[in-house]
Each structure stands twice: as C-alpha cells, then as structure tokens.
ZASE-17889 format. One record per residue (C-alpha): residue number from 1; y, z, x; residue in three letters. Coordinates in steps of 0.25 Angstrom, whole numbers, plus 5000, padded with zeros to 4 digits. Example, Ala and Ser with C-alpha at 12.3 -4.5 7.8 and 13.67 -1.06 7.14 Angstrom:
residues 2
1/4982/5031/5049/Ala
2/4996/5029/5055/Ser
***
This chain:
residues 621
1/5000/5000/5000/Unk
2/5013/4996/5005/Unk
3/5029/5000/5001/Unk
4/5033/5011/4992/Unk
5/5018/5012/4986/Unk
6/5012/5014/5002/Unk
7/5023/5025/5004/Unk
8/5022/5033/4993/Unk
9/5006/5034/4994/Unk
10/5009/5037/5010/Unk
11/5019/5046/5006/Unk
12/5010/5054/4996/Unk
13/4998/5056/5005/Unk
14/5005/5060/5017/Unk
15/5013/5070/5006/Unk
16/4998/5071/5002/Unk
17/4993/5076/5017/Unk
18/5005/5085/5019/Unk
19/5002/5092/5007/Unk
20/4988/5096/5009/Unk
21/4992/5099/5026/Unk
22/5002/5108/5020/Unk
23/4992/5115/5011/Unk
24/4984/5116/5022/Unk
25/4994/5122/5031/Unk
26/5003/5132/5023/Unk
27/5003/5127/5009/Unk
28/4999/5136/4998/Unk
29/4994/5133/4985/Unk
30/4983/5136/4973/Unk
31/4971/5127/4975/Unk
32/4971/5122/4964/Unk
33/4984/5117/4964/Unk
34/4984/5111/4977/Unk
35/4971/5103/4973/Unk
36/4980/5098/4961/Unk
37/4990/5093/4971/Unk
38/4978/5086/4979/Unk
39/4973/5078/4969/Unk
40/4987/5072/4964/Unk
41/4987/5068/4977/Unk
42/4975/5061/4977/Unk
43/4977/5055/4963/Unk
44/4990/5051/4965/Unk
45/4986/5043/4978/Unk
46/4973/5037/4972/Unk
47/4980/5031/4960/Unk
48/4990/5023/4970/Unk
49/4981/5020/4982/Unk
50/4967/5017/4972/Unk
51/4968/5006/4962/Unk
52/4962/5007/4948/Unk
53/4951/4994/4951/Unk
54/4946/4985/4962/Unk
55/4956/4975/4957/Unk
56/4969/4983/4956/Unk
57/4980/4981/4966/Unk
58/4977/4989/4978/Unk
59/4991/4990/4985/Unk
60/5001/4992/4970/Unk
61/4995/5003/4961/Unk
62/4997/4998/4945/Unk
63/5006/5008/4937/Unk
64/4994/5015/4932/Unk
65/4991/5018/4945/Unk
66/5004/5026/4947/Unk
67/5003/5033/4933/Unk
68/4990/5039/4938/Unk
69/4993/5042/4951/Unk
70/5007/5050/4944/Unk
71/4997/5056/4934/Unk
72/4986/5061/4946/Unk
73/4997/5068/4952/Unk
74/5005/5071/4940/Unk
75/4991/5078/4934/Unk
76/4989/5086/4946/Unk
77/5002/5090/4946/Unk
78/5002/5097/4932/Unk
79/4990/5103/4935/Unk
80/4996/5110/4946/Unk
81/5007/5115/4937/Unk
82/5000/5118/4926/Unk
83/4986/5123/4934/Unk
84/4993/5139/4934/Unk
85/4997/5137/4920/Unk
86/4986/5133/4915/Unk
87/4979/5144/4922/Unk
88/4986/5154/4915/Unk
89/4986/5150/4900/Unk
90/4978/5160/4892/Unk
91/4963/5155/4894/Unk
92/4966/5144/4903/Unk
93/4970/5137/4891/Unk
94/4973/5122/4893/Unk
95/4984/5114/4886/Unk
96/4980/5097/4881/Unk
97/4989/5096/4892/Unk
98/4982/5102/4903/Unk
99/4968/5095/4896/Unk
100/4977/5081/4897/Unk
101/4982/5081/4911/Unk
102/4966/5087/4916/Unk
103/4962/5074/4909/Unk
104/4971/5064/4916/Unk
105/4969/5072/4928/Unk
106/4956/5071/4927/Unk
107/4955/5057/4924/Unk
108/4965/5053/4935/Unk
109/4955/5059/4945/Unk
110/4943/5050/4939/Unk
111/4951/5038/4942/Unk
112/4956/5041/4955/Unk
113/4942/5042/4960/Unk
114/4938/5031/4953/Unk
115/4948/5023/4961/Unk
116/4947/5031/4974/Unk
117/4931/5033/4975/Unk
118/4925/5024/4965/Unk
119/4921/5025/4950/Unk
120/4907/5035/4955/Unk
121/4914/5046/4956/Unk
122/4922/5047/4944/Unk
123/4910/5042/4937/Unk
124/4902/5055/4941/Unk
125/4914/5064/4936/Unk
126/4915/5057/4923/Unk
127/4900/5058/4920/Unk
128/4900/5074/4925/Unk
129/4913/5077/4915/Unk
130/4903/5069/4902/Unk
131/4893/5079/4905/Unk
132/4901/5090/4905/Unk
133/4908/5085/4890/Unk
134/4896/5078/4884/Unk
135/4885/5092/4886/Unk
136/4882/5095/4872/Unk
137/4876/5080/4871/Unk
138/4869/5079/4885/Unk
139/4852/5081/4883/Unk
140/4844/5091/4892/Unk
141/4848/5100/4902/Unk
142/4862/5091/4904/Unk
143/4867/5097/4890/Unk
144/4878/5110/4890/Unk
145/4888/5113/4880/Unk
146/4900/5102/4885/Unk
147/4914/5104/4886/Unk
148/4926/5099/4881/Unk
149/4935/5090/4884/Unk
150/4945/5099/4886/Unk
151/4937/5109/4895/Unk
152/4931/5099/4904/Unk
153/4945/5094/4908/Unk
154/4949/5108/4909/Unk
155/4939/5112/4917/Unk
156/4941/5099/4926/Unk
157/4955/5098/4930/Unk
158/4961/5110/4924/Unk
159/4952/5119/4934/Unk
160/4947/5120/4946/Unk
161/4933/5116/4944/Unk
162/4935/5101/4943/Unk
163/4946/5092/4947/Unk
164/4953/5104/4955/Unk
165/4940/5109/4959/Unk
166/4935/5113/4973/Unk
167/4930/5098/4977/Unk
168/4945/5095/4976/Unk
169/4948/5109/4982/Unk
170/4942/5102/4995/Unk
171/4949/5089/4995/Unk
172/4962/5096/4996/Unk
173/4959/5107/5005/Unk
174/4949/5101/5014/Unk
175/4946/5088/5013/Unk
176/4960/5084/5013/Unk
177/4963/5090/5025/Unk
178/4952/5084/5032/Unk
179/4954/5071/5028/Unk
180/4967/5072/5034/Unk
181/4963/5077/5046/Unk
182/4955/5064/5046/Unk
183/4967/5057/5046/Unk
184/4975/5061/5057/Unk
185/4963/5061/5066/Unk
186/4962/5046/5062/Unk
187/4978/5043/5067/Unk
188/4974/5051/5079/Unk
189/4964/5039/5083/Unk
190/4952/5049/5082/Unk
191/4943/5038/5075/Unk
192/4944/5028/5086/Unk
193/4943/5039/5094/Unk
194/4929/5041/5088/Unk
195/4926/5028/5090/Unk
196/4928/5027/5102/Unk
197/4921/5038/5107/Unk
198/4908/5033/5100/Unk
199/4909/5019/5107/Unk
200/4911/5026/5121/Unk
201/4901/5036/5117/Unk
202/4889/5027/5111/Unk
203/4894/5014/5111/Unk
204/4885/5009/5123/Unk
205/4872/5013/5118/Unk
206/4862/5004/5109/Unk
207/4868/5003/5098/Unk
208/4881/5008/5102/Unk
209/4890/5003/5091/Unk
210/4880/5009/5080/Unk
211/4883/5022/5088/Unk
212/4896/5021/5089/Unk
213/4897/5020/5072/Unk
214/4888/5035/5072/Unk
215/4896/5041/5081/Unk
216/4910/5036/5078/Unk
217/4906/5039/5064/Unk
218/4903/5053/5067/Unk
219/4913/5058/5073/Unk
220/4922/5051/5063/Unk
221/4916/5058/5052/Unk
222/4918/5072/5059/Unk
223/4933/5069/5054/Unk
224/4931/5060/5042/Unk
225/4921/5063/5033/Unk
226/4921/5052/5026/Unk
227/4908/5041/5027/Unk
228/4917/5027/5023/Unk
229/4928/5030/5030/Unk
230/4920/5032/5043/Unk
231/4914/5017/5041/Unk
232/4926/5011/5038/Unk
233/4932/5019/5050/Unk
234/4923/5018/5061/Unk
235/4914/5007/5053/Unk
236/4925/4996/5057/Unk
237/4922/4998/5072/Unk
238/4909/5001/5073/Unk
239/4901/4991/5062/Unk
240/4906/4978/5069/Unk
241/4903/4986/5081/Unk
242/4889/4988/5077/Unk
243/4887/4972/5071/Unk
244/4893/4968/5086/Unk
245/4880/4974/5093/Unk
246/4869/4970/5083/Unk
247/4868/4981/5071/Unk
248/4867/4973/5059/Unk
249/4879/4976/5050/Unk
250/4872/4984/5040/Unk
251/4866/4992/5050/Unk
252/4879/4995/5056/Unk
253/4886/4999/5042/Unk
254/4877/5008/5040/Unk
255/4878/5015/5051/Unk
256/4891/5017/5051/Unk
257/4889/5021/5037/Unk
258/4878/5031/5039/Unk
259/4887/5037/5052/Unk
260/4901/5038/5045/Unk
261/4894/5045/5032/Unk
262/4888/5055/5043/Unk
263/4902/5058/5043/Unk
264/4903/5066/5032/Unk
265/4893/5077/5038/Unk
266/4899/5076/5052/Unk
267/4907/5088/5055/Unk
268/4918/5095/5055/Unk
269/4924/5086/5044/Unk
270/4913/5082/5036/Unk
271/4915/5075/5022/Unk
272/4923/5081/5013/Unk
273/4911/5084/5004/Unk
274/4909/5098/5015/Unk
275/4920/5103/5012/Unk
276/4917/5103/4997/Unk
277/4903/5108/5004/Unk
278/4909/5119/5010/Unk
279/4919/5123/4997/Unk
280/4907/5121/4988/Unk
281/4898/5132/4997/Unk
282/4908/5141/5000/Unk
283/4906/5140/5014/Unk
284/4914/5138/5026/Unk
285/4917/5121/5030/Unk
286/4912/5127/5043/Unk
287/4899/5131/5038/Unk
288/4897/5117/5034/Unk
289/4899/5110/5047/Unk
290/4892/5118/5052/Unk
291/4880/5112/5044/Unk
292/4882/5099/5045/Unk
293/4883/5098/5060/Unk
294/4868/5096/5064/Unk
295/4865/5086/5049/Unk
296/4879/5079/5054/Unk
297/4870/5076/5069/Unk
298/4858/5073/5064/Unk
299/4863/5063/5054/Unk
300/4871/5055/5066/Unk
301/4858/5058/5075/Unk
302/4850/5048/5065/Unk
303/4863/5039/5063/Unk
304/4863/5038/5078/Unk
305/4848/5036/5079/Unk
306/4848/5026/5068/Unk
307/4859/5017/5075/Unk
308/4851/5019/5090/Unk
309/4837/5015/5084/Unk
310/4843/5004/5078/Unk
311/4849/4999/5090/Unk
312/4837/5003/5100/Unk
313/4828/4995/5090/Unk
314/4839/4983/5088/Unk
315/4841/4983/5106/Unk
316/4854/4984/5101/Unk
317/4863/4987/5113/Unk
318/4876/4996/5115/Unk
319/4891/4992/5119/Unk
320/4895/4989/5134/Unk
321/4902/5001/5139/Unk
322/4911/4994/5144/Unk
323/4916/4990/5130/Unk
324/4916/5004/5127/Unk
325/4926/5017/5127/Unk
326/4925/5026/5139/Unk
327/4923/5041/5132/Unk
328/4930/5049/5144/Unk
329/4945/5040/5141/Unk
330/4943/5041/5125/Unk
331/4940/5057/5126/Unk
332/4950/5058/5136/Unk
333/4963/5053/5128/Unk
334/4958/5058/5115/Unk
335/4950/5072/5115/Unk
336/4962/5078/5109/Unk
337/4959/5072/5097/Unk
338/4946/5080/5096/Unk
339/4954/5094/5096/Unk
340/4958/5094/5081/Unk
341/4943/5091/5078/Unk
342/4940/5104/5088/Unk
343/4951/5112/5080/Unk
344/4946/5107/5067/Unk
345/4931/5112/5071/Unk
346/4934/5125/5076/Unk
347/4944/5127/5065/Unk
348/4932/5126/5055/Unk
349/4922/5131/5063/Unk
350/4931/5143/5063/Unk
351/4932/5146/5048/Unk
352/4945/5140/5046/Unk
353/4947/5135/5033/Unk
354/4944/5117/5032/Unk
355/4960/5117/5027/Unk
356/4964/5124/5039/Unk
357/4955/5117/5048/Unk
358/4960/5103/5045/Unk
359/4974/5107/5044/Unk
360/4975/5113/5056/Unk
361/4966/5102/5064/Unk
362/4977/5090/5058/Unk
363/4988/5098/5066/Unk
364/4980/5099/5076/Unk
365/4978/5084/5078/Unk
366/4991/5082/5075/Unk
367/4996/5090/5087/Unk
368/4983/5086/5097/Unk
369/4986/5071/5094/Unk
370/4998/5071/5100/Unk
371/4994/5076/5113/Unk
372/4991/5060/5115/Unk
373/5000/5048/5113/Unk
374/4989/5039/5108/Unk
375/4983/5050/5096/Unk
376/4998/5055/5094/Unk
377/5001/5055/5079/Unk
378/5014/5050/5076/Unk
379/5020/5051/5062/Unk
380/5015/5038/5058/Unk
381/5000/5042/5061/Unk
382/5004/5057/5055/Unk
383/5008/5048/5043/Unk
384/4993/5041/5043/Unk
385/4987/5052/5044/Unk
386/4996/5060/5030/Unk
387/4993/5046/5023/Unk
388/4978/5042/5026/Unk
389/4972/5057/5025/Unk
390/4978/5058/5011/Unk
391/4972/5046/5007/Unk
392/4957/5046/5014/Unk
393/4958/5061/5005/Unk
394/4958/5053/4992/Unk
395/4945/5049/4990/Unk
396/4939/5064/4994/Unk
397/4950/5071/4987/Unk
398/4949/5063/4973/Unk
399/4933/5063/4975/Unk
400/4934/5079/4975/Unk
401/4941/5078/4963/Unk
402/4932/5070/4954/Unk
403/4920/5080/4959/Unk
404/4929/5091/4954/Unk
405/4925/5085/4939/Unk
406/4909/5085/4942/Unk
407/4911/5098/4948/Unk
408/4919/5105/4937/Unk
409/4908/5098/4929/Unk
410/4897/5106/4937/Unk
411/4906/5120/4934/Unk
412/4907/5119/4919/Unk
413/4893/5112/4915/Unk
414/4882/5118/4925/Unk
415/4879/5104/4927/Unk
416/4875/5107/4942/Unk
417/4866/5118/4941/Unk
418/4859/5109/4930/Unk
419/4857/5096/4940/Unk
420/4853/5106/4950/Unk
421/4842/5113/4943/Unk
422/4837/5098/4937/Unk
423/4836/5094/4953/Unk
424/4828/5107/4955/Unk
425/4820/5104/4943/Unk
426/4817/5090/4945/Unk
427/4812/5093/4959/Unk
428/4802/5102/4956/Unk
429/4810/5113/4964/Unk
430/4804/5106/4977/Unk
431/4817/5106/4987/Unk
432/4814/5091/4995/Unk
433/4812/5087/4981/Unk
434/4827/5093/4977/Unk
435/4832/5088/4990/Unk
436/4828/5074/4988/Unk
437/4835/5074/4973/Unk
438/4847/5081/4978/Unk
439/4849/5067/4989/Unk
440/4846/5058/4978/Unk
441/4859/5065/4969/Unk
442/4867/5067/4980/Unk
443/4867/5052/4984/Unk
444/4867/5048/4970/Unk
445/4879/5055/4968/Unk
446/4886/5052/4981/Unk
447/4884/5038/4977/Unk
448/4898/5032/4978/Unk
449/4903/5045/4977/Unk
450/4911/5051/4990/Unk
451/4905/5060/4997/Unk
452/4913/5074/4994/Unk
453/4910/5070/4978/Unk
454/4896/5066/4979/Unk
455/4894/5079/4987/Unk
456/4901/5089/4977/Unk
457/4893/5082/4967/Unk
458/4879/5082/4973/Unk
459/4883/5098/4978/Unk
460/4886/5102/4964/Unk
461/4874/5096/4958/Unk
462/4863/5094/4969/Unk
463/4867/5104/4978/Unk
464/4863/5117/4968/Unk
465/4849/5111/4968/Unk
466/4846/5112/4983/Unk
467/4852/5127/4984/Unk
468/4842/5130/4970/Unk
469/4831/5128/4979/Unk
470/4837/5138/4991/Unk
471/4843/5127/5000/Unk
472/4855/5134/5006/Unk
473/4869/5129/4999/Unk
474/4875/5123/5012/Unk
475/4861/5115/5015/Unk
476/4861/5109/5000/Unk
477/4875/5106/5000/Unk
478/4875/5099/5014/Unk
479/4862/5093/5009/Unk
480/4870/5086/4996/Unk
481/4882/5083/5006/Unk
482/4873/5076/5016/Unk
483/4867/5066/5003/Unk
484/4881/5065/4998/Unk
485/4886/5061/5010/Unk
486/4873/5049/5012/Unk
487/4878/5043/5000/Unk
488/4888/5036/5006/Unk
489/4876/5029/5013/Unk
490/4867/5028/5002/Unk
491/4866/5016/4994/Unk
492/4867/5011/4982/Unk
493/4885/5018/4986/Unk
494/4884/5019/5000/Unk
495/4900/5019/5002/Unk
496/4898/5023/5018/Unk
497/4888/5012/5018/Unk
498/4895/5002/5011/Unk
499/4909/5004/5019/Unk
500/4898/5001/5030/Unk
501/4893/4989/5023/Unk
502/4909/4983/5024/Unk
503/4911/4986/5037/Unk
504/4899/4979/5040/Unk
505/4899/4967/5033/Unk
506/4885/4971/5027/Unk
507/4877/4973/5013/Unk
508/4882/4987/5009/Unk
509/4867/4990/5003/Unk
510/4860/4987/5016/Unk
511/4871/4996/5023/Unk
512/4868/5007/5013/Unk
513/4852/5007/5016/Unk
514/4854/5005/5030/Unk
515/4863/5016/5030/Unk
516/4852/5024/5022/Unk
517/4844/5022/5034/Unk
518/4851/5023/5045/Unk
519/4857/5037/5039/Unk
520/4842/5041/5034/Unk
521/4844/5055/5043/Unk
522/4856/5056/5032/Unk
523/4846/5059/5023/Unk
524/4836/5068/5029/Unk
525/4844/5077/5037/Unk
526/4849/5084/5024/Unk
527/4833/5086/5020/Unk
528/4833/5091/5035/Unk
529/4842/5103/5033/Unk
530/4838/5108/5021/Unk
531/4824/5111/5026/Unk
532/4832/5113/5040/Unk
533/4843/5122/5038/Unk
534/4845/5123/5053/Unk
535/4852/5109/5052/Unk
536/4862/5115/5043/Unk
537/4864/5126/5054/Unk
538/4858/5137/5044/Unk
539/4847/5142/5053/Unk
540/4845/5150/5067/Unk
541/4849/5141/5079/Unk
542/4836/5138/5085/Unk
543/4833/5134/5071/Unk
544/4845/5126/5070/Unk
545/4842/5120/5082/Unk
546/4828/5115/5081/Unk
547/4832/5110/5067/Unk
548/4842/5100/5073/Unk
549/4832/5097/5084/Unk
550/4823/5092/5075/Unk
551/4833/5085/5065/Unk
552/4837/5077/5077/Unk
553/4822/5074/5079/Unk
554/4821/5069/5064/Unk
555/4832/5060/5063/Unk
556/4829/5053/5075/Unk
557/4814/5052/5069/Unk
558/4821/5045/5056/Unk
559/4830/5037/5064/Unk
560/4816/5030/5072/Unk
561/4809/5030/5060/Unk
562/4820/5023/5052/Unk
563/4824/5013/5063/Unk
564/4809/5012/5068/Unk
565/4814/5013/5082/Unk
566/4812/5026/5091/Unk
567/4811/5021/5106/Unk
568/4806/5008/5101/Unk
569/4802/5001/5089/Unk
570/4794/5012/5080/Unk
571/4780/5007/5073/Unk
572/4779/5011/5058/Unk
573/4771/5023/5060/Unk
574/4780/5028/5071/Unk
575/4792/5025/5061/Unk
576/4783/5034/5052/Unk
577/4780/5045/5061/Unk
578/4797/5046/5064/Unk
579/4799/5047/5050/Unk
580/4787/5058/5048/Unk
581/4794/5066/5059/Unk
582/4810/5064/5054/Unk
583/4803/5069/5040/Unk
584/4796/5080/5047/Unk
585/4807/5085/5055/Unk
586/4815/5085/5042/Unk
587/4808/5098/5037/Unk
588/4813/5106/5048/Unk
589/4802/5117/5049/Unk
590/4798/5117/5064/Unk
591/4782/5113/5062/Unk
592/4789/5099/5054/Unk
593/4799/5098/5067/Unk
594/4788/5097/5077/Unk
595/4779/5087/5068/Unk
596/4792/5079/5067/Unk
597/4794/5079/5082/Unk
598/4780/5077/5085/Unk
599/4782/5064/5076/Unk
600/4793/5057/5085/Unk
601/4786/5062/5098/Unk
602/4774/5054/5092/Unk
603/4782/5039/5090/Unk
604/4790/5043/5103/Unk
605/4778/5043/5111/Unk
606/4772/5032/5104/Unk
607/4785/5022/5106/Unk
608/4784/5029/5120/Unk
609/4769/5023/5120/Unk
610/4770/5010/5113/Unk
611/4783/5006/5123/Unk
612/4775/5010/5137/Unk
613/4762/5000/5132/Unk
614/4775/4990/5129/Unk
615/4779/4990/5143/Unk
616/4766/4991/5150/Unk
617/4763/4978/5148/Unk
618/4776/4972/5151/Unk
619/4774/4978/5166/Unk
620/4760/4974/5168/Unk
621/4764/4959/5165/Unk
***
C-alpha cells in the first residue's frame, strides 16, 4: 500500500508496538482491558490490510472495508468503557445494547480470521457456538440443556471466558512481544547471519545444501516460531540451492518444510502455542523449555539424517569451500548479536516473567547493535522493525481470539470432559490406543488451522483424555502441541508443505507426503516421551541421559529404515530390522533399549560384511 493509505496502516502498527512495549515496561492496566485495546488493533488493521475475497482489490480497501475496520475498533472501544459498568450492574445484568455491540464484535472477529487465516478456523467456531445453542435437540450423549442467544454472546464477548479470554490474554502479553523481538532481530541481519553460519558450517558436506535448510531452519526457529514464515525466509536460498546439487524439487520442499516446522519446538522462543501451554498448565514458560530441549534435537537429529542418507545414497556431493563463508570472519563481526538471545535465555531461565524477558531482551538489542556500523539500527530500520512486528502479530493474535469462542464454549457446555471420556471409552482405556486417537484429532484439527489455535483446540478437548489415564499434564499437553505442530506438514492442508511446494516449483501433495516421510521422527518422538518421560526431563539424570542416548539411536534407525540406506544400500529385511529396533527403542524401558540397539549393530555388521565381500574381488582382479 502506497500514499495516505500505506501511512496511516505504518502509523497504527508502530503506535501498535509502542503500545504493547510501554505496557510491557511501566504501563499499567486491568487485563481485560488491555486485551480490549489489543484486539482493535488487530481488527482494525485486518480490515485495511485483508481483502473480503480472492478477487478484491489488494492495494484500496472498498468502504465497507473502513466501516469494519472503524466498527473492530469502535466495539472494542466500548467494551473498554463500558467493561466496569457493566460489572457493576446489579446481577451482572446486561442491557440489548451490551448484547448488540458483543454481537457485531463478535461477528467482526469471525471475518477478520476469515480474511487473515482462512475460512477453517471460523468454521470450527461457528460449529462450536451451534452446539452450545442447538443442546435440547442434539441426540445421545452430545445433548444438554442449551443457552440462549443472549447468554452465549454474554458469555462470549462480555467476559472473560471467550473472545477476552486467556488465548487472547497470551497474544497480548507474550506472544506479541516475541514477535516483536523477531522483528528487530531481522533488521539487525540476524537471518542472513544464520545462513551464513549453516553454509560455512555444513555446506561442504554431501548434501550440503539440504543441511544447510535444517540447520538454518533451526536456528531461525529459535526466534520465529513460525513454520511458513521460515520456508519463505530461509526457503528462498536454500531450495534452489538444494535443485542446483541434484535434490529433486519436492525433496528439497520438503525438507525445508519439515525443518522450519521444527521450529515451533525449538527453544527458547517456541511457537506461540507454548505460551498458551505454559498459561493453560499454570507453569513456568521456563519449565516448558526445558521439556522441549532433548524432542526439539531429536526431531532435527532425524531431519538431518534423513537429508545425509539421501545424499549418501544419491552420491550426492557438498559445495567447494572455496564458495563458502569462512565461520571464524562471520562470528568475529557478528557475536554480538547473540548476546540479547544469552540475555533473553538467562532471563527465562531465571524465573523472569516472558513479558519482562522480551521486553528487556528488545532494549538490549537495540543498545548491542550499535556497538557495530553494519548491524546499527538506525530510525529507518527502528521504524521496520515497529511496522513489521505489529503485523506478523496479526495472524496469531486474531487466531487467539477466534479460539476464545471454542474455548468459552468448553466452559459453559462441559463439551470437553465429554469428547475426553468418549476417546477413553472408545479406546478400550488401552493408553497407545488413546495416544493414536488423540494424533489422528489433533491433526485433523490442526488442519489448515495455525498452529497456536489448533493446539488450544486439541489441548482442551484431546489433552484431558491422555491425563485420565495418569500421563503427566506437561507430557500430554506437549504431546498435543507436538501433532499440532505436524500439521503444518500433513496432507491433505499442509501449509509449511505447500509454502514449500511454491518455492520449489513442485506438486504440493507430493511435497506434503515426502515431507511426512522425511519428518516421520516428528511422529514418534511424542509416543517416545510419553513412555519416556526422561526425554521431557521428568526423571533422574542417568535416567534422562540414557533415554536420550537411545532416542538418538532410534531415529537414526528410522531415518536408514525409511531411506534404505545405512553405510550402503540396505536390503529389505535390513530396512525391517531398523524399523524393528526404532519401534523398540520407542518404548524406553532399558530391556527394549538394548533389543533396539542389538538391531542396528546387526544391519551395521551386516552392511560391514556384505561391503568387505564387495571389495575382495575387485583387488583379487
């Protein structure tokens, strides 16, 4: 957007970001009313910047567009007004007024995700608020008593279990912030940075480039979070890259694909679905970091297995060096950019609150980049940095707030101890049998769904069903977050996957299922710490330490088994006997562990064998 129209939208994030670093810093205000103010931001801007249809005008919002961006912010705006009045009416008692603006409000955020996220979403919500209304005519065990109009938009957008919920309580306080920081790292050239370090780091090995996508990806999503804004980020380098050396294009899609959604478990700043973890358990952000380091490693161990095997078995060969970044020069002008990361960690890692954290981690960065002239940012760059994290929020934050209606739906039906107990009961009670049903509903659901809402939904509704049958809260929610997170790479709506697909010039559906494969790990590491706790860091350390051990073990096993390549070319039983051992090594009891490892010491000697009887021959001639 250009003119008048591209200023006022720059203006309003950057007024936007102010807002919620002054909050941060020194500002004061009741929750509820500083969510209020969050979300007329966000509807306000999705109005302007998110056309109504595929063929509207991209770059000149219609009038309606203005009348609903003025009436997001104009709604939001009374309830922040009106929010202590209505409090204190006798009985809570609400006028047709307060019912007629929770309606529009209520509506207005429908459209905006619809605009901003995609017709999913909403479509959930709408579905979730008909069962709350139509109760008295449902059949079965799906049948209450129902509520009235009125008290379902009440309850929706006139409290704080809905709309203003604690989803929403996230994005404004956390996630925001985060985002943010995400931003000024960008203008500081930390992503390049990254890339550059993964080129001079892995980029002369076989099937360096491949690398390159899992490594740059991963330490991009140890400040983003966010799985298609990594492929578009470090996609656009890496996936001609890749084509350049011999990966084929869909391979190289999905690679980068299954590493950028690897970033949404990478630590420190995971997805924003573990804040929402973290508010939803009642538990440090700390705690949950914590528990993600040792899934986070495996799950790039297998990426990067995946992409070595590939290359081993395709002779696929590595960049010249002397095409390559030297590390020593790149670390040497830029380690100062890791010291807000240091400060962030140890902030978090201290107990500090994730608002503090971030807050105090952007002034940071903003004083440590301009120790050098090349990283400096000046007001332009400060300016960037205001704009573009106020608008990467958008998504997350009107995502949060369409969750709030399923949520407040859960809270006033009891829909969620129901779906719970019917996964329990259909399951025969058997836990691997519960497991396996809670994946299948949490990718359905995270289907086309980001992943912060598809993980609120899937915690409220699958979560409760694994903690029934006395799996730790933490593993059973990291459980859900991990399938909500392989969504994004799941077909038939694989959005990492397809964002993948563009880049690559490839079929999206044979991205999507080469993606699967690549970032089969993905799928078992969470049956992995369920039975293995010590992988979440919820057991003694020898017990911790051995789990790992053995983890490793196993995805390596996969990754031979699904490539059919260990040291050389694997026969089909051998392929069988690596999948036997990952399977083995999943269960984690110690007698499993060594039948596992006894498994790949078995094709490992044979492939040994079989390569020495190969050459013997080749001498004697």
């Amino acid at each position: 957007m250009d003119g008048w129209l591209g200023k006022l939208v720059a203006i309003t994030a950057i007024i936007m970001s102010l807002f919620h670093l002054y909050m941060a810093g020194i500002g004061v205000m009741p929750a509820l009313q500083f969510r209020m103010i969050h979300l007329a931001f966000v509807l306000f801007l999705i109005f302007i910047l998110y056309p109504a249809g595929k063929k509207s005008d991209t770059k000149k919002p219609s009038p309606l567009d203005y009348l609903l961006a003025l009436a997001g912010a104009g709604t939001n705006l009374y309830m922040f007004f009106m929010i202590d009045i209505i409090a204190m009416r006798p009985g809570a008692y609400v006028t047709q007024m307060d019912v007629l603006v929770g309606l529009i409000g209520g509506l207005l955020v429908l459209e905006a995700a619809r605009r901003c996220i995609g017709k999913e979403l909403t479509v959930l919500a709408l579905i979730f608020m008909l069962y709350a209304y139509l109760g008295p005519y449902l059949p079965g065990a799906l049948r209450h008593r129902g509520f009235s109009f009125e008290r379902i938009v009440e309850h929706m957008f006139l409290s704080a279990e809905g709309v203003y919920g604690v989803a929403l309580g996230v994005s404004a306080t956390f996630i925001f912030l985060f985002i943010l920081f995400g931003a000024f790292l960008g203008q500081t050239g930390l992503t390049q940075l990254f890339t550059s370090i993964s080129m001079a780091a892995a980029g002369h090995t076989p099937g360096g480039p491949a690398k390159v996508a899992v490594l740059a990806s991963g330490l991009m999503g140890m400040i983003s979070g966010s799985a298609a804004a990594n492929v578009v980020t470090t996609g656009a380098f890496t996936i001609p890259l890749m084509k350049s050396l011999g990966y084929r294009p869909y391979f190289a899609g999905a690679v980068e694909a299954v590493a950028s959604t690897g970033g949404q478990i990478m630590p420190p700043i995971m997805g924003a679905a573990a804040f929402i973890m973290a508010e939803f358990l009642g538990i440090p952000y700390r705690d949950i970091i914590i528990a993600a380091i040792i899934p986070a490693v495996l799950y790039y161990v297998s990426c990067w297995a995946m992409v070595h095997l590939e290359a081993r078995k395709l002779n696929l060969k590595g960049l010249d060096r002397s095409q390559l970044p030297r590390l020593g020069p790149i670390l040497k002008a830029n380690w100062h950019l890791f010291i807000p990361i240091i400060v962030l960690v140890y902030l978090i890692m201290e107990e500090f609150s994730p608002t503090f954290s971030a807050f105090y981690s952007i002034i940071c960065l903003i004083v440590i980049s301009s120790f050098r002239k090349h990283t400096r940012l000046n007001l332009l760059s400060l300016i960037k940095a205001l704009e573009g994290g106020a608008r990467g929020a958008l998504g997350v934050a009107i995502a949060c707030a369409v969750v709030g209606f399923i949520i407040g739906v859960v809270t006033l039906t009891g829909i969620g101890l129901m779906l719970a107990n019917a996964i329990v009961a259909i399951s025969g009670g058997l836990l691997i049998t519960t497991m396996f049903l809670t994946m299948i509903a949490c990718i359905i659901l995270g289907m086309g769904l980001p992943t912060s809402a598809a993980y609120i939904v899937a915690g409220v509704v699958a979560a409760p069903a694994l903690v029934n049958l006395g799996v730790e809260p933490i593993v059973a929610h990291m459980f859900v977050l991990y399938f909500a997170c392989l969504s994004a790479i799941t077909p038939p709506v694989a959005l990492a996957a397809y964002a993948g697909a563009g880049v690559a010039g490839a079929d999206p559906a044979k991205v999507g299922w080469t993606a699967v494969r690549i970032g089969l790990a993905g799928f078992i590491v969470p049956f992995m710490f369920v039975f293995s706790p010590g992988l979440l860091m919820e057991a003694p350390a020898l017990t911790v330490i051995r789990n790992f051990i053995t983890a490793t073990v196993g995805v390596v096993c996969l990754a031979g088994a699904m490539q059919g390549f260990l040291l050389s070319h694997a026969k089909l039983y051998e392929r069988a006997l690596l999948f036997a051992g990952a399977l083995l090594l999943i269960e984690g009891s110690l007698t499993t562990d060594m039948m596992g490892v006894v498994l790949m010491v078995i094709v490992l000697a044979l492939q040994k064998i079989r390569a020495k009887n190969e050459i013997a021959p080749r001498i004697g001639a």
